[in-house]
Residue, then its C-alpha position, 0 to 999 in steps of 0.5 A: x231632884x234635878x238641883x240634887x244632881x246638880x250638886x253631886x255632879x259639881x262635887x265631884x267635879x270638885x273632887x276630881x279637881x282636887x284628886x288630879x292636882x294631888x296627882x300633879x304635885x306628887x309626880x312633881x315630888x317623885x321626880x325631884x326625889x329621882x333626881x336627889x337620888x341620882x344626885x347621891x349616886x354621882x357623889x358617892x361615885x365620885x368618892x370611890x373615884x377620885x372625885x371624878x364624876x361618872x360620864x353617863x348615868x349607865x355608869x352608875x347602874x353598871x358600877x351598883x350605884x343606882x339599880x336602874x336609871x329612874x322614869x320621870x313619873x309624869x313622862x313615864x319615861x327616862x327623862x334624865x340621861x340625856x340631860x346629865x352633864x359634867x363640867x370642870x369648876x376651877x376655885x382656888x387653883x383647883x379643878x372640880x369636877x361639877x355635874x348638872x341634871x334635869x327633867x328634860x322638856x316639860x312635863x310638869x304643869x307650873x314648871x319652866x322647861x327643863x324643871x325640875x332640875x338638880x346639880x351638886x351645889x343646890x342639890x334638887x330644885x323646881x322652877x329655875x328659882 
């Protein structure tokens, strides 16, 4: 009876294990897709814009191009405004307006600081790679 226990127990300990591990890569996912669509948000701003690029993702919220500024579902918080940046790309003798995204800290087992991230040439990424 007691190697029957035993057994229930590492089952579901095995379980869990495997439950939270789910957990883990699907914050992961959700947040990637946070930043996919924060992504589209800025490109579709800057097609009404002159290809201007919005300087804060509040913009976006007030202008209806995103209904709210997404929480990381890991951190449970708004881990991406304070990581938004724009920057000016010169190619071909034209300037292009770029931006660049993160998950700002570390709130993603596997994943160096600042990851997930996305910007408007890679689109959403994980890891640095």
């Amino acid at each position: 009876l007691a190697s029957l226990a035993g057994l229930i127990f590492f089952a579901l300990l095995i379980g869990i294990g495997t439950w939270q591990s789910r957990q883990v890569e699907r914050q992961l996912l959700d947040c990637m897709q946070n930043l996919r669509g924060i992504g589209e948000a800025c490109q579709s701003y800057a097609q009404k814009n002159a290809g201007k690029m919005p300087s804060s993702l509040q913009i976006l919220v007030a202008e209806g191009h995103l209904q709210s500024v997404p929480l990381c579902p890991a951190a449970g918080a708004d881990t991406y405004s304070s990581e938004y940046r724009t920057n000016v790309h010169v190619s071909d003798s034209k300037m292009v307006l770029r931006f660049s995204i993160c998950c700002q800290g570390r709130h993603h087992p596997d994943q160096r600081r600042n990851f997930p991230a996305c910007n408007d040439l890679a689109g959403a990424y994980s890891r640095g790679d």
